[in-house]
N, C-alpha and C positions, 0 to 999 in steps of 0.2 A: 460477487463478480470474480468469477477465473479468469488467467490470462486465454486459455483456449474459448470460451465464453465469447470472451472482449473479440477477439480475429475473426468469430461469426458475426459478430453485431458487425463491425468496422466493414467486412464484405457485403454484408446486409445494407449498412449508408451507402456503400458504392452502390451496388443493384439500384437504389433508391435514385439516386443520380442519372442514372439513365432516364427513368421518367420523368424529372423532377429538376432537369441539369443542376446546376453546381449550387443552387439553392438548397438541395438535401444538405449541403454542407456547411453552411452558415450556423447550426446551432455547436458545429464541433472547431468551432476557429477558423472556416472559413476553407479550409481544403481537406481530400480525403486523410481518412484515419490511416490508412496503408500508405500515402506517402510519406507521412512522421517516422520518426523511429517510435520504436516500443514505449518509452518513456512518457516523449513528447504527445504521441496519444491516448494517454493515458492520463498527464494530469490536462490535456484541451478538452475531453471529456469533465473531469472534475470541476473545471474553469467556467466550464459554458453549461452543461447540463445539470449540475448539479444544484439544487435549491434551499432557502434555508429555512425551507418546511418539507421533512421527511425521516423515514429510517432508511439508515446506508447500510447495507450487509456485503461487507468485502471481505474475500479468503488470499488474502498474500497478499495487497498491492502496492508492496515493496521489490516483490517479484520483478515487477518492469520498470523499478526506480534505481536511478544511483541514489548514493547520500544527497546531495546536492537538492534534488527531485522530490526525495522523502519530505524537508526540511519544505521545500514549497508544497508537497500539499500538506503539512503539519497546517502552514499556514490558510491553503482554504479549508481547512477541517475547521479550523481554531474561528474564520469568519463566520461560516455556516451556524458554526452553534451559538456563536454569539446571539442570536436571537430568541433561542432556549426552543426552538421547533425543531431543529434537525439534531438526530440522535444516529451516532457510526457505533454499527457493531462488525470489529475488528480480527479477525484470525491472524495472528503474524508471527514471525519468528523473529523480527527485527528489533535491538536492542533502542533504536533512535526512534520508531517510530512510537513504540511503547514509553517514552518517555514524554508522551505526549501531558502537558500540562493537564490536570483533574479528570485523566484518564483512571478509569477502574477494570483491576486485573483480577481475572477470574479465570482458576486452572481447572480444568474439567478433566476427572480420571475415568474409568470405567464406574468408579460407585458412589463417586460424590461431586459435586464444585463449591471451590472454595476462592475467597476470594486474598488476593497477593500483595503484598509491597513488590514494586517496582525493581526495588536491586536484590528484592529472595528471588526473582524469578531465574531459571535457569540460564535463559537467553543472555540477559544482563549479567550473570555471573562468568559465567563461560565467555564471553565478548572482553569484558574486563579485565580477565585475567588472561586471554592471549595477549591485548595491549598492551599493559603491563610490564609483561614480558614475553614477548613473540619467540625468543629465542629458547627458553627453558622450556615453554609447550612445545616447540617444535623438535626438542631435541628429546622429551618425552614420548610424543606421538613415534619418531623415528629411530630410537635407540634400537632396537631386534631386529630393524630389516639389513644389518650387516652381518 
């Protein structure tokens, strides 16, 4: 699931509403996906459509999350599998999301995949050490543009 994906389906429920009035909307929280912000329809999808028999193949969907958001859908990931039927496969850049409890990290190059610890991956390294120290990356990043 893309974010540009998701804003076709979410005008796709609207259309549906039109024949169907506000009923099409009931399996996404109950009103349209376009009047949410980005996030909030995002995890009302997660919440309402999402089952805990299936494979989930999502590419960013940190993208349309704050922290805050990530952290809620960690936890409908973390319900969904509880049942051991529902299997996420994950594309992220996100150090928090990755940090998902008996998640398994797999780096895919041009000529092999290999699979990761958590804090070797680049994301989590690079995250950590701007926290760290915000000020020493930032004075690194910006030292030659004077």
């Amino acid at each position: 699931m893309r974010a540009d994906s998701f804003a076709h389906f979410a005008n796709y429920i609207d259309q549906q509403s039109s024949d169907y009035g506000s009923s099409a909307f009931s399996y996404y929280g109950g009103k349209s996906l376009n009047e949410q912000s980005h996030g909030e329809s995002f995890l009302s999808l997660f919440q309402n459509r999402f089952t805990n028999q299936g494979i989930y193949i999502l590419d960013e969907p940190e993208a349309a999350l704050s922290p805050q958001r990530i952290l809620s859908f960690m936890v409908i990931m973390k319900e969904l599998a509880k049942s051991g039927n529902a299997q996420f496969i994950i594309s992220t850049h996100s150090p928090i999301l990755m940090a998902m409890p008996d998640a398994q990290f797999l780096y895919i190059s041009e000529d092999e995949v290999n699979e990761m610890n958590y804090k070797d991956t680049e994301h989590y390294q690079i995250t950590k050490s701007f926290l760290d120290n915000p000020e020493r990356m930032l004075r690194y990043l910006f030292e030659n543009e004077e």
